[in-house]
C-alpha positions in Angstrom: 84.8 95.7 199.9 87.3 97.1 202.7 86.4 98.4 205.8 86.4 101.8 205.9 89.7 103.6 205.6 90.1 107.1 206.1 93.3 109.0 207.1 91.6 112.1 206.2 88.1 111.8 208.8 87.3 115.1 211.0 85.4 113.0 213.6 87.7 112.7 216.2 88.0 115.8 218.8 91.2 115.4 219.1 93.8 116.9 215.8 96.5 113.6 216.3 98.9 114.7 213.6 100.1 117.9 215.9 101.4 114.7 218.2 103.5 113.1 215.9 106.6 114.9 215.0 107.6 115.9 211.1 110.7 113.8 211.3 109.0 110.5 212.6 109.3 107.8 210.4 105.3 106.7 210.4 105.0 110.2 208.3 107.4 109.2 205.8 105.3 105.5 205.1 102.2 107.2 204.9 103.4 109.9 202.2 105.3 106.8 200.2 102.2 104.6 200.6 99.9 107.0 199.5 102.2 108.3 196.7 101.3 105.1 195.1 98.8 104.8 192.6 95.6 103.0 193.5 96.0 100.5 190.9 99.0 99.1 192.2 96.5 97.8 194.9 94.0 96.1 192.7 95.6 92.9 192.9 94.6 92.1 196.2 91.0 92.6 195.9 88.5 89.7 196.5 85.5 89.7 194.8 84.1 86.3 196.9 84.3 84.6 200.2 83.6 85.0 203.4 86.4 87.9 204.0 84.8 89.7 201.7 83.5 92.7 204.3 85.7 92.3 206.8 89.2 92.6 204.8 91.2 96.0 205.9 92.5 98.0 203.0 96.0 96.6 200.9 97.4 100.5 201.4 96.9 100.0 205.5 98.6 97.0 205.9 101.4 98.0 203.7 101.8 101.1 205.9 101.2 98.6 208.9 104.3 96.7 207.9 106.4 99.5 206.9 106.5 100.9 210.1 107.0 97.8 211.8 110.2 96.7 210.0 111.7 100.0 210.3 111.2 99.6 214.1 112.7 95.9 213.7 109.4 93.9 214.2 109.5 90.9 211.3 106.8 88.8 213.0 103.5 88.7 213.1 102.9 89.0 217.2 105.7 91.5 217.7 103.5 93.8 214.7 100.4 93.0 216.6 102.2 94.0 219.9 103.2 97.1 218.2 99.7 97.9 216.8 98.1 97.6 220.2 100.5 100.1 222.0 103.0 97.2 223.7 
């Protein structure tokens, strides 16, 4: 299982997607990623072990990545820089 992943929630008070532009780049990975049939992303699921609960969705990550290679980030602490606002 994958811990919960939802780009389309209505908890937050604040609409976000009025603060992104139309042209920014993050909007064209998320449309591509999840243009992609679910399937695709079946591979990847673990059905044992102890990352079991705690693994983050296959579509995230790949959106995750996407947007850091476009802005030139290939390794893993420059993406985590990235992800934490840096």
């Amino acid at each position: 299982m994958y811990k919960n992943y939802n780009m389309n929630q209505i908890t937050l008070p604040l609409e976000t997607e009025i603060l992104i532009p139309d042209n920014d780049i993050s909007k064209a990975v998320h449309t591509l990623a999840d243009s992609m049939p679910e399937d695709v992303f079946n591979g990847f699921r673990q059905s044992q072990g102890a990352s079991l609960q705690s693994s983050y969705h296959p579509k995230m990550m790949l959106k995750i990545l996407l947007c850091a290679y476009s802005q030139s980030a290939f390794s893993g602490r420059k993406i985590e820089a990235l992800l934490q606002g840096g």
